[in-house]
N, CA, C and O of each residue as an XYZ file, in Angstrom:
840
protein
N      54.359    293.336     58.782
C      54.249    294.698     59.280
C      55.605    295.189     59.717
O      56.387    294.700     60.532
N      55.690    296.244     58.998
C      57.201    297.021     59.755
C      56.966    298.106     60.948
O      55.968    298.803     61.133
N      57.805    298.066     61.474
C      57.803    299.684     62.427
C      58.924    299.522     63.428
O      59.645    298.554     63.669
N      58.863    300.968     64.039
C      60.172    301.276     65.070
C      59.299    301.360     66.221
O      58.119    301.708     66.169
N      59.994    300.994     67.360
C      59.406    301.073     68.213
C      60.544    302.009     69.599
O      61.417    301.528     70.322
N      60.143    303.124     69.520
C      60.858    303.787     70.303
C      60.664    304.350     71.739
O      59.656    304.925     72.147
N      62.367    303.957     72.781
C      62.152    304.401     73.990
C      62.812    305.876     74.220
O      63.998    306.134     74.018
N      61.772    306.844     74.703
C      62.210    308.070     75.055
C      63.723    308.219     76.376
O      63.156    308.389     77.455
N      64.803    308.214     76.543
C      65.752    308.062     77.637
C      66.526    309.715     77.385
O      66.321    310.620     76.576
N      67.405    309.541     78.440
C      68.199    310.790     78.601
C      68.989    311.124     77.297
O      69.459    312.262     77.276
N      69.260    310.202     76.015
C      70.019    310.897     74.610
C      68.480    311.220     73.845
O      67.515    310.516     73.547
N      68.739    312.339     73.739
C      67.377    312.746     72.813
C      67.658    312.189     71.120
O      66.723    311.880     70.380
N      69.128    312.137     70.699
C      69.151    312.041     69.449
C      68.595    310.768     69.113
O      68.943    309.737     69.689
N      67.629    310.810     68.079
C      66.914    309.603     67.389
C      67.428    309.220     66.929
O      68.247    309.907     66.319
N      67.454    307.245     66.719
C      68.464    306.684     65.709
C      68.203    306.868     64.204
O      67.252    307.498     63.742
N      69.113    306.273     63.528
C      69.197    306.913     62.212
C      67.842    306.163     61.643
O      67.418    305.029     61.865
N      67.312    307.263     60.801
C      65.742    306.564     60.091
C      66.271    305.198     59.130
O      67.175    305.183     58.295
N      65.604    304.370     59.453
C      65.338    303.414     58.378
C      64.118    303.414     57.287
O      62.926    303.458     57.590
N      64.654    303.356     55.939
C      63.356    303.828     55.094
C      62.567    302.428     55.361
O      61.344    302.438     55.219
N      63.094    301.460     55.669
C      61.690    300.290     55.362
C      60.838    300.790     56.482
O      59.653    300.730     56.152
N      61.004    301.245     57.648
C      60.615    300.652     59.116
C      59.694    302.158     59.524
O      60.579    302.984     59.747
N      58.581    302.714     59.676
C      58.101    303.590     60.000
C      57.757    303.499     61.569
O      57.454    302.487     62.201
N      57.854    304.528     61.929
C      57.748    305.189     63.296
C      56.050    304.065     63.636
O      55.032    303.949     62.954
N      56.496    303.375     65.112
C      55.509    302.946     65.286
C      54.785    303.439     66.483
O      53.555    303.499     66.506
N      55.577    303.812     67.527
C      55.067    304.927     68.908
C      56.421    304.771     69.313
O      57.284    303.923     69.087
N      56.338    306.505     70.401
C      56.935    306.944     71.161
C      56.282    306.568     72.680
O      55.080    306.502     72.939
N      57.438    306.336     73.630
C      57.119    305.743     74.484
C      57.617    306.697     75.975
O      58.830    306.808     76.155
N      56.832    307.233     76.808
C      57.534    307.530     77.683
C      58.533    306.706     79.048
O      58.384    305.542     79.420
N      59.316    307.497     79.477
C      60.401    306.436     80.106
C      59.509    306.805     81.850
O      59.768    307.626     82.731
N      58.731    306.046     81.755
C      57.974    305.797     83.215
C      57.328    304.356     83.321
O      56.996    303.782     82.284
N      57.139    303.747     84.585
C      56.741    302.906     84.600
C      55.591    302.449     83.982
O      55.821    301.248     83.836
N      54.022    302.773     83.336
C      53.322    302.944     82.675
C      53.963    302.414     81.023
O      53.517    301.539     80.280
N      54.741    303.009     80.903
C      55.996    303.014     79.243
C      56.901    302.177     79.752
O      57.977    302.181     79.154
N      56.798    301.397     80.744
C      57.830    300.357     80.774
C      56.974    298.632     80.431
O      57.378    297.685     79.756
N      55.424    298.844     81.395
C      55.269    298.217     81.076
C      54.512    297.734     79.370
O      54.230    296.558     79.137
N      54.265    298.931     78.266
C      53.693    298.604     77.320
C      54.740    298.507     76.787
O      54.377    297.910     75.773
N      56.312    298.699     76.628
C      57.198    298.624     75.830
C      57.539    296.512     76.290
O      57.883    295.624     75.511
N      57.374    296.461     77.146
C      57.408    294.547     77.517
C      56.426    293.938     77.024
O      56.450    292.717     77.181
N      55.326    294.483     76.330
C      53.990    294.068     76.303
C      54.086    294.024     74.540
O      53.617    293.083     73.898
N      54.735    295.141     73.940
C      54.977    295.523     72.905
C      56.448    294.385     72.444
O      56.324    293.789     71.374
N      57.173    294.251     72.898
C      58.340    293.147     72.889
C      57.913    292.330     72.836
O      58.293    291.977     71.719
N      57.283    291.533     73.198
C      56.647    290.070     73.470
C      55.653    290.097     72.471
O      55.312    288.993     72.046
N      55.044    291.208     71.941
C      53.938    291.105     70.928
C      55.235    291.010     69.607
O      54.881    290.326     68.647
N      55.963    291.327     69.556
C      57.528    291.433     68.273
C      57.550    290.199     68.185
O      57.242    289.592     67.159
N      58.005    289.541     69.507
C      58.588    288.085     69.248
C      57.346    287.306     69.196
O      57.868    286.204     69.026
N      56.249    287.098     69.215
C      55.377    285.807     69.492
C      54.661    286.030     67.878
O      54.262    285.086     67.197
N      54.604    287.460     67.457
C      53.915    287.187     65.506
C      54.981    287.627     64.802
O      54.676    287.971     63.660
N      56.334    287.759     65.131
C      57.206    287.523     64.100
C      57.464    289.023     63.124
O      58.014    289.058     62.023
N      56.836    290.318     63.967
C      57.154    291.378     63.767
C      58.250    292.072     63.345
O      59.225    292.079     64.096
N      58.320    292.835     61.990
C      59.684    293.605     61.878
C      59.568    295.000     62.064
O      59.549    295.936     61.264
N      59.481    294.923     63.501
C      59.967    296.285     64.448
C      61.417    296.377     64.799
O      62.011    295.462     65.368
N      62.031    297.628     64.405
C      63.083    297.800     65.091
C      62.976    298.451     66.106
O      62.190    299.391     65.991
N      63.513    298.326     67.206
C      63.233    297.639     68.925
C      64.346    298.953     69.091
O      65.403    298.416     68.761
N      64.613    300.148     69.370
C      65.360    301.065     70.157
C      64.990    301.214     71.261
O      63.849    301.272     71.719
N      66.418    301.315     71.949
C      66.077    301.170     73.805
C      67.644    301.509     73.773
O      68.598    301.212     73.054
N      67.388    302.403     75.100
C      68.774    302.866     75.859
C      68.794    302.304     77.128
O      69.906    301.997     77.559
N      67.580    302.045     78.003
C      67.929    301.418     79.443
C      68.476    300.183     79.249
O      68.324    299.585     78.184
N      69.209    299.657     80.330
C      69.812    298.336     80.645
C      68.479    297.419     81.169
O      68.159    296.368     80.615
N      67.918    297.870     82.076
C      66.820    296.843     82.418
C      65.731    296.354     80.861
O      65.193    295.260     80.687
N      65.685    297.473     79.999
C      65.259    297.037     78.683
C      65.893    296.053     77.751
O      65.392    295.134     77.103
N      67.192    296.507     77.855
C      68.119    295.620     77.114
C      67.704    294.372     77.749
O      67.183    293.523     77.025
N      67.896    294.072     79.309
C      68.007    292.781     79.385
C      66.465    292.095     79.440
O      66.420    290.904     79.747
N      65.239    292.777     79.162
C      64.194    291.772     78.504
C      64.533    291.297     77.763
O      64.379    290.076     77.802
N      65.149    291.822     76.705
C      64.995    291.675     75.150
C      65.957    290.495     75.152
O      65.964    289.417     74.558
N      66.583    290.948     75.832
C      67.750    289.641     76.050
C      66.552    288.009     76.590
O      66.285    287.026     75.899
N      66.268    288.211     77.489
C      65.337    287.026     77.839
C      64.706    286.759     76.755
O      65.224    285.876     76.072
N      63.574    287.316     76.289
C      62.825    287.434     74.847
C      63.223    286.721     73.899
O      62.562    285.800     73.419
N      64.817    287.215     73.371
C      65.256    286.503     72.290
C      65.801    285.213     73.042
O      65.816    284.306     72.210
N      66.245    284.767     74.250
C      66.676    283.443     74.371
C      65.419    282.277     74.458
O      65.502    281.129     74.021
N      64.309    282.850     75.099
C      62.650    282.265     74.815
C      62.387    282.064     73.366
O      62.009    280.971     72.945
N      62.553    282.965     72.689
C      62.431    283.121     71.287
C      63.402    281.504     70.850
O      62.926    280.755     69.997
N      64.643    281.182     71.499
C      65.357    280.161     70.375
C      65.065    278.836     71.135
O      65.203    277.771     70.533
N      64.660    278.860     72.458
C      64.092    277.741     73.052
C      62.842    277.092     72.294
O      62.737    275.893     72.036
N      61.753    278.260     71.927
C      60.013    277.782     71.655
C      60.502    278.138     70.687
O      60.917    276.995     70.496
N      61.043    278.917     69.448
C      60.548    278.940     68.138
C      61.237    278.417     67.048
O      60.715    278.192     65.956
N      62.881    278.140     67.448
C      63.908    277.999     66.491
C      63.610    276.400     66.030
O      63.174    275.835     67.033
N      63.669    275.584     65.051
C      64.072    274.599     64.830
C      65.479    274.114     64.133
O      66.301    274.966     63.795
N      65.647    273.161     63.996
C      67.083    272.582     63.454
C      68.072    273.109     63.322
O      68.800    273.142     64.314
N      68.508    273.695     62.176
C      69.815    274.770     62.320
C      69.856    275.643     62.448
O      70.841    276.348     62.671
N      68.768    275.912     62.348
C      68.725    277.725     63.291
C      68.557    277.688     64.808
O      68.508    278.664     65.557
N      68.494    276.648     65.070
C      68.444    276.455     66.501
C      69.828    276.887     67.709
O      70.199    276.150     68.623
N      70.469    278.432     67.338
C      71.792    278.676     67.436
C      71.704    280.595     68.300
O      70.846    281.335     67.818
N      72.381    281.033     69.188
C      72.243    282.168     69.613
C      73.291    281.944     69.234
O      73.700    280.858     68.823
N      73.840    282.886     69.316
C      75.414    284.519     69.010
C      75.945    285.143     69.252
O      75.835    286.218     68.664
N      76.588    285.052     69.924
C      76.802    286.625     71.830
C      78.134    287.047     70.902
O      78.737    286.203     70.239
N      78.465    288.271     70.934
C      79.649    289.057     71.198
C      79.693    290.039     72.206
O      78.763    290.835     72.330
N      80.768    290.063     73.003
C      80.380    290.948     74.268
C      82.097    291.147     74.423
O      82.924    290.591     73.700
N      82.357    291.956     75.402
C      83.831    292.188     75.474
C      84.231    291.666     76.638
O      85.224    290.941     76.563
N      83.664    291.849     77.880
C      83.871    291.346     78.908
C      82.597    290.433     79.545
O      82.741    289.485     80.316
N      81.948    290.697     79.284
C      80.413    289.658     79.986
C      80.049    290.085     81.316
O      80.145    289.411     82.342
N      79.547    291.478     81.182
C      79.663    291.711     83.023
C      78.984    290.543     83.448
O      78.304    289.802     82.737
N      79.275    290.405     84.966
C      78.413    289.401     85.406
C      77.095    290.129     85.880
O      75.986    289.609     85.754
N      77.267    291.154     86.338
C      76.044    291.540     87.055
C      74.724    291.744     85.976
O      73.571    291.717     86.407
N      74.939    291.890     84.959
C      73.819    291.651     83.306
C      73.920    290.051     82.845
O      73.009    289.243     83.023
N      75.600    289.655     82.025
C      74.926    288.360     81.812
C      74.358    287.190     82.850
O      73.504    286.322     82.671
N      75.212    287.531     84.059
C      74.854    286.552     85.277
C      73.372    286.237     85.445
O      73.076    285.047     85.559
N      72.187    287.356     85.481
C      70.934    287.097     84.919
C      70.461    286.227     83.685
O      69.314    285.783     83.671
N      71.387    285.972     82.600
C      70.963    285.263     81.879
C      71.588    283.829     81.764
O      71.575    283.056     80.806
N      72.052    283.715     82.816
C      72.465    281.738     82.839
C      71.591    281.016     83.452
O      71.943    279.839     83.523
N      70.587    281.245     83.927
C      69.537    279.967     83.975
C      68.823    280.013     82.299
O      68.244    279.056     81.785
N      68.923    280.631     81.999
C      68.113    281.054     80.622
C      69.154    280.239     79.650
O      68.804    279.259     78.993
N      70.576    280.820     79.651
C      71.346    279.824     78.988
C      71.612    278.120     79.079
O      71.649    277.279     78.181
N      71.729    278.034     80.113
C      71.345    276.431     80.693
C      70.016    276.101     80.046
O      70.134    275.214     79.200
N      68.804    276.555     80.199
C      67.510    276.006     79.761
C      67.677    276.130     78.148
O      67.221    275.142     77.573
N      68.100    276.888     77.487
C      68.403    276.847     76.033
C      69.409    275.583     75.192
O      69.463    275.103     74.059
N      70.078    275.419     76.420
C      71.121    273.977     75.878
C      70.668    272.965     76.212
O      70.942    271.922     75.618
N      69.720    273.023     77.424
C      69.207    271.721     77.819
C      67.901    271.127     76.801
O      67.399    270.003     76.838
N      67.578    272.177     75.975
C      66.681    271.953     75.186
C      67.063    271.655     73.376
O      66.260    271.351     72.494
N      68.586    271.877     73.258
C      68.527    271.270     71.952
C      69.286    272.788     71.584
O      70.250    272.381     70.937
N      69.405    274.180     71.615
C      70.149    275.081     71.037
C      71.863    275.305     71.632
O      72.418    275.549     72.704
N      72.172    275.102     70.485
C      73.558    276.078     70.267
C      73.785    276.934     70.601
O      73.272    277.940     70.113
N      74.725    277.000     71.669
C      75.389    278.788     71.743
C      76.894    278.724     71.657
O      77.745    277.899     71.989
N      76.895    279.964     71.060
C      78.652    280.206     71.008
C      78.865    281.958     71.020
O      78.353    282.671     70.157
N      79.681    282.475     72.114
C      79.735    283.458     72.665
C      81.088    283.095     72.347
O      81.757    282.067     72.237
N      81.317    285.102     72.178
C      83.122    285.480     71.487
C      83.201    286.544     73.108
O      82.382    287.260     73.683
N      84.474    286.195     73.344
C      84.681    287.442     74.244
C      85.880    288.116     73.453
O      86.889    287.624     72.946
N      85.326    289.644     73.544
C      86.385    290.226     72.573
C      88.221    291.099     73.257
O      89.266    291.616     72.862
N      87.385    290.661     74.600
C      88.822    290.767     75.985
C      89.767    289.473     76.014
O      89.076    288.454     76.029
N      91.162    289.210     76.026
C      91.680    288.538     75.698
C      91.861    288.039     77.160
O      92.007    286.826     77.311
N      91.867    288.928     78.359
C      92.585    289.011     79.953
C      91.024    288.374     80.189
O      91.229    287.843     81.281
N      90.173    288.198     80.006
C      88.578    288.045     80.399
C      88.887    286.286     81.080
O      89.073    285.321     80.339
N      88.880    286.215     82.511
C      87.995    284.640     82.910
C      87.419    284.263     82.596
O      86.296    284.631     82.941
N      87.503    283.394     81.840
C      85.937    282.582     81.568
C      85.548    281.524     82.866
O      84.391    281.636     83.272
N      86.218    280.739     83.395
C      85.912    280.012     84.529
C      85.624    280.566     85.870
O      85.557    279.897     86.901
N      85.441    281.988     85.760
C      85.138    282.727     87.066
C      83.750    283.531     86.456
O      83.108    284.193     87.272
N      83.325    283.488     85.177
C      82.127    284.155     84.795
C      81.486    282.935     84.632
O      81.890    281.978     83.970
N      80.049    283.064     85.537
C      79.423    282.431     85.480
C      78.599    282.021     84.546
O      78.281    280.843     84.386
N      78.051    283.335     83.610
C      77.106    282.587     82.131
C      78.450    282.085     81.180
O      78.268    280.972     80.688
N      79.769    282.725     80.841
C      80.325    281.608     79.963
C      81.053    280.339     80.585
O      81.674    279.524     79.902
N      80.873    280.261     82.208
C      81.287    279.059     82.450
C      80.188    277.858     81.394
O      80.422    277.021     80.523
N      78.578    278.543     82.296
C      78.399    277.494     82.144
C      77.463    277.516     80.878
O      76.358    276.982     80.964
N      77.955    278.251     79.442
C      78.315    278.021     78.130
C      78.973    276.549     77.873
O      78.438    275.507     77.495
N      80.789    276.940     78.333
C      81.422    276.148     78.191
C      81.557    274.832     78.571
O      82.213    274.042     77.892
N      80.906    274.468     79.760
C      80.514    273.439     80.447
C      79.767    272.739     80.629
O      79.605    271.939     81.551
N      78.904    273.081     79.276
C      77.831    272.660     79.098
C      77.846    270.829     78.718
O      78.465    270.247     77.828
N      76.968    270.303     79.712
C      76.943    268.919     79.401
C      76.713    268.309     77.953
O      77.537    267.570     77.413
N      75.760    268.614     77.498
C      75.468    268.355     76.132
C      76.700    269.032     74.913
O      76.973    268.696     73.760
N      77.015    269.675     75.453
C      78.317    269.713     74.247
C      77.940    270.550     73.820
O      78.373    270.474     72.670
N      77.153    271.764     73.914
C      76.168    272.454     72.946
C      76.666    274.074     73.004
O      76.215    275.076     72.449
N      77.571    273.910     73.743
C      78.136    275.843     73.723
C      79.622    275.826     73.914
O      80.374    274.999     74.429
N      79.812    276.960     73.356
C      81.164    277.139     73.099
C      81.762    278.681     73.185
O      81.485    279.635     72.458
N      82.366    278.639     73.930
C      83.362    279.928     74.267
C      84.785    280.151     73.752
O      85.786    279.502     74.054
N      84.674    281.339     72.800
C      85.860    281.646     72.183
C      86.530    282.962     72.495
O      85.875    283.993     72.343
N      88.007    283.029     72.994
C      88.686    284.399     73.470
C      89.389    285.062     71.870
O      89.911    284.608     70.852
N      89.109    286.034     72.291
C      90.726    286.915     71.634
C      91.624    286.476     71.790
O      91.660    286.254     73.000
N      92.598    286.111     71.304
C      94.170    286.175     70.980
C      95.076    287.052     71.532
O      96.152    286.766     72.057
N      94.610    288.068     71.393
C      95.370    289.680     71.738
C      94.453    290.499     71.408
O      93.353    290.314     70.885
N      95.147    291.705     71.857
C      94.235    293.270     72.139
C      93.853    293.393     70.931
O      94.543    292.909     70.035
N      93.015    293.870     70.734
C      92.748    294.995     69.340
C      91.682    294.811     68.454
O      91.531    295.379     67.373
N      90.746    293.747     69.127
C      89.581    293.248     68.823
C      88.491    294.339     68.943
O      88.072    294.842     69.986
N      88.159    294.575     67.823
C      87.083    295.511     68.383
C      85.790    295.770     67.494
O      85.975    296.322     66.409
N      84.420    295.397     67.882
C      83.478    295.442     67.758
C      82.347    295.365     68.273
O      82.295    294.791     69.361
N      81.082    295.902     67.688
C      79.883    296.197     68.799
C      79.038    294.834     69.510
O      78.849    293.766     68.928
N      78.701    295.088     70.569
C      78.074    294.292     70.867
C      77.008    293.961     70.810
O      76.166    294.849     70.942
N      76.441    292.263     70.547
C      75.414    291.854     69.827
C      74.970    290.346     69.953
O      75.797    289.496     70.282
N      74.270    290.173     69.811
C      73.161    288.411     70.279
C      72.023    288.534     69.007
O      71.010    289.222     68.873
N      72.798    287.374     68.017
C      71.484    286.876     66.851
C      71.203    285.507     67.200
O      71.898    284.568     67.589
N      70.031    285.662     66.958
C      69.279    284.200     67.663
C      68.641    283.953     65.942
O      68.218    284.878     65.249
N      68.695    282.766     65.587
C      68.331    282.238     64.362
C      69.326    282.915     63.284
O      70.538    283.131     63.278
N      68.131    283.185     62.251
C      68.649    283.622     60.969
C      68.011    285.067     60.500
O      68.137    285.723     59.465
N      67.095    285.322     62.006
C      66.078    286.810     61.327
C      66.343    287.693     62.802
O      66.177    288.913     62.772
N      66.760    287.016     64.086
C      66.481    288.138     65.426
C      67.954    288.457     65.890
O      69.046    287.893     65.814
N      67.386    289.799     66.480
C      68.994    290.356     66.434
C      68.513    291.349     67.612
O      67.365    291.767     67.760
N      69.831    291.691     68.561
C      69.821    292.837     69.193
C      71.048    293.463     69.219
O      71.937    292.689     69.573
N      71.553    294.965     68.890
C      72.775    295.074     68.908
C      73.302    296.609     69.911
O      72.523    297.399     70.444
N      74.570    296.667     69.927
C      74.503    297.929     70.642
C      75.754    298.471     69.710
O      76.710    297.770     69.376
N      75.599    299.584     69.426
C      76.869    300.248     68.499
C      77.890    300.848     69.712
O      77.338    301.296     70.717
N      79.114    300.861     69.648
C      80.286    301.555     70.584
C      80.178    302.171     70.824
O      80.822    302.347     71.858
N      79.090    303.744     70.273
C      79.300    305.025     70.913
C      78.468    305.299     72.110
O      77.240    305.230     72.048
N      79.060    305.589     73.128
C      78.228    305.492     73.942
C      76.863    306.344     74.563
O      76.213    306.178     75.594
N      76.761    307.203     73.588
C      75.173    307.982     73.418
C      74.361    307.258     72.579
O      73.159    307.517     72.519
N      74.977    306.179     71.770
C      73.797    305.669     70.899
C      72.927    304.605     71.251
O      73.386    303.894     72.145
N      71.602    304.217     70.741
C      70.891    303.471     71.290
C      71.121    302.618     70.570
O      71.681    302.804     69.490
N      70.630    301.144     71.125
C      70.414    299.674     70.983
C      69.526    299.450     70.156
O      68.496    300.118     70.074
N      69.861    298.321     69.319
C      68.410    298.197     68.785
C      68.245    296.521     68.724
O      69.116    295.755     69.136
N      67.011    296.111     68.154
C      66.793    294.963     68.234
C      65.774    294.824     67.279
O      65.289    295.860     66.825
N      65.222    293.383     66.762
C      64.396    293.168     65.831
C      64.133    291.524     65.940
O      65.152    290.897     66.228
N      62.984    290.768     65.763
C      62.346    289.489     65.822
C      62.405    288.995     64.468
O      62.812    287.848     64.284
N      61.903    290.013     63.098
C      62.117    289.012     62.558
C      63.113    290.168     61.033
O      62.788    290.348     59.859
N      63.699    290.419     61.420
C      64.979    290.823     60.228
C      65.772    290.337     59.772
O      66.888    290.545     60.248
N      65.620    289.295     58.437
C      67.168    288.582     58.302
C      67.976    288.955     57.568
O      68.855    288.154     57.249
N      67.997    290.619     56.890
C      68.312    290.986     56.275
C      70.130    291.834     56.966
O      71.218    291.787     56.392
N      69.774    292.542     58.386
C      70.419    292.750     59.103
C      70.789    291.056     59.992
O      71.860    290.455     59.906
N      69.870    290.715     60.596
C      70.793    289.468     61.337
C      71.933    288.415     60.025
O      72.877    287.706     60.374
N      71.566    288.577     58.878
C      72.652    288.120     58.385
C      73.637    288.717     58.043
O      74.598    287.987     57.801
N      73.809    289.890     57.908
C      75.096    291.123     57.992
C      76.014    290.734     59.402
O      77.245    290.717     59.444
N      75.034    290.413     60.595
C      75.949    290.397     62.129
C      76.566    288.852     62.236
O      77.622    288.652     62.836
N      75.673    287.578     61.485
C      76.303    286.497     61.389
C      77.152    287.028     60.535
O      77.556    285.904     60.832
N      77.919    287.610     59.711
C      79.000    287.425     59.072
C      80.203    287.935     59.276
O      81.325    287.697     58.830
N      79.504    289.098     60.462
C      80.434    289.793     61.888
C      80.961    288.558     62.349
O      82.158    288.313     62.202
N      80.089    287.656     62.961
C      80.289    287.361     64.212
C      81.359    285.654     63.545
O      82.016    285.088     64.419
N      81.383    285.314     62.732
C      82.128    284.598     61.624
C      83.713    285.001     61.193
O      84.763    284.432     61.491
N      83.509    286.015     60.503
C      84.702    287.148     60.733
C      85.583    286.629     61.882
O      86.537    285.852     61.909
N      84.785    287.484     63.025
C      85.574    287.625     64.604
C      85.913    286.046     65.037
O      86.978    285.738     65.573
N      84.847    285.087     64.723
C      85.195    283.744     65.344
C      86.545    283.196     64.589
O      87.298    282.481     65.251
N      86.866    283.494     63.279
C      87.614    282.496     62.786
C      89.227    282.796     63.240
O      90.270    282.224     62.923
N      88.935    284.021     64.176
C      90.383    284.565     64.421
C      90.780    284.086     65.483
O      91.968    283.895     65.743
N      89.345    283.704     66.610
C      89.682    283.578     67.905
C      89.948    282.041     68.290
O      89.753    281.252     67.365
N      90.294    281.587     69.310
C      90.945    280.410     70.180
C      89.298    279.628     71.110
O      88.629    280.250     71.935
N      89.090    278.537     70.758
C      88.201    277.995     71.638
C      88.287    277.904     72.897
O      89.378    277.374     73.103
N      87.694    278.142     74.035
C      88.063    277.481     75.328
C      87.227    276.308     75.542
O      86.002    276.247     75.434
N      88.499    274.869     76.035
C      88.336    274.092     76.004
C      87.227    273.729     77.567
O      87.290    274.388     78.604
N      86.416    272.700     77.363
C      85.839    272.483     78.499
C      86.321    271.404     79.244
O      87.078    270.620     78.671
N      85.976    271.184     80.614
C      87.131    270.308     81.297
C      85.940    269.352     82.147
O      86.057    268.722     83.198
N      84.514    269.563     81.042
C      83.525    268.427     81.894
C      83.827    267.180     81.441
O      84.240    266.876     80.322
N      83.566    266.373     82.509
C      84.283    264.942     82.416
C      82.931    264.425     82.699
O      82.242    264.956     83.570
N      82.374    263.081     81.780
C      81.364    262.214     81.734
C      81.307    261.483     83.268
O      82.190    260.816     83.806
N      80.445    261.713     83.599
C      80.296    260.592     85.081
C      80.327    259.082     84.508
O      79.565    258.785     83.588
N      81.042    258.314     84.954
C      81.283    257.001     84.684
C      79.885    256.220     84.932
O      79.071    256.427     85.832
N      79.829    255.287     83.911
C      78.279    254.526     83.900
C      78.369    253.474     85.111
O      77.407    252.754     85.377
């Protein structure tokens, strides 16, 4: 089943039509429309729905964000068992919400590797790519810019089909999708691109002696 699933917010302009994906409801931006749009998310990710997921709030964004990291904990196996972050700076006050979520994703067997596309960006003072990088199991990896001039949208593909992205302009909406691998493999080849340019940060966890 295809469809869009749209949140009404302060940019009235609708995102651009996709011919596969038909209008699935309009949603008002009240609590009532907050909670069927979470209800409606969770129905995306648990049957494997290709809804494209538009949303302009931040508190929306960051379900979807939980969603898809649940999504690579319970559903991913073997090599798809991998999230995808590009972000420029990593606020803390958004990703900082998602490091118990990141911790429980590595402690369970997935891959992460997050690009920061800020070259001046801490990583040892941000708490979700600390503890990316520090991850005991060896299982995440944090890569900087080089220098300025990096520039692209921000985005998290989990497998080989889920994706959430946000385009640069800043009236446009977000979108997201559970099971698209048609687009999530366009952003792995973004996010490939951007990695092969950038510098690993090394981690400085040291094995507790037996």
């Amino acid at each position: 089943m295809t469809g869009t699933l749209t949140v009404a917010s302060n940019h009235p302009t609708p995102p651009v039509p996709d011919p596969s994906e038909a209008t699935l409801m309009e949603l008002d931006a009240n609590s009532s429309a907050d909670a069927r749009f979470e209800n409606d998310v969770r129905k995306a990710r648990k049957k494997g729905e290709n809804w494209k997921i538009a949303h302009a709030c931040e508190g929306q964004a960051l379900f979807i964000y939980k969603q898809l990291f649940e999504a690579a904990i319970k559903g991913l196996k073997g090599e798809d068992r991998i999230i995808r972050i590009v972000s420029n700076r990593y606020r803390p006050d958004f990703y900082g919400k998602l490091t118990g979520l990141a911790k429980k994703a590595m402690q369970s067997g997935v891959r992460i590797e997050a690009l920061a596309l800020s070259p001046s960006i801490e990583v040892d003072t941000n708490d979700f790519l600390r503890a990316i990088k520090e991850d005991p199991k060896e299982l995440g990896t944090v890569f900087v810019a080089p220098t300025p001039g990096f520039r692209a949208p921000s985005f998290v593909v989990v497998g080989k089909s889920m994706y959430r992205t946000r385009p640069r302009q800043e009236d446009a909406k977000a979108t997201a999708n559970f099971a698209n691998p048609v687009v999530a493999a366009f952003l792995i080849s973004e996010f490939d691109n951007l990695k092969a340019a950038m510098r690993p940060e090394r981690s400085t966890h040291v094995e507790a002696p037996l």
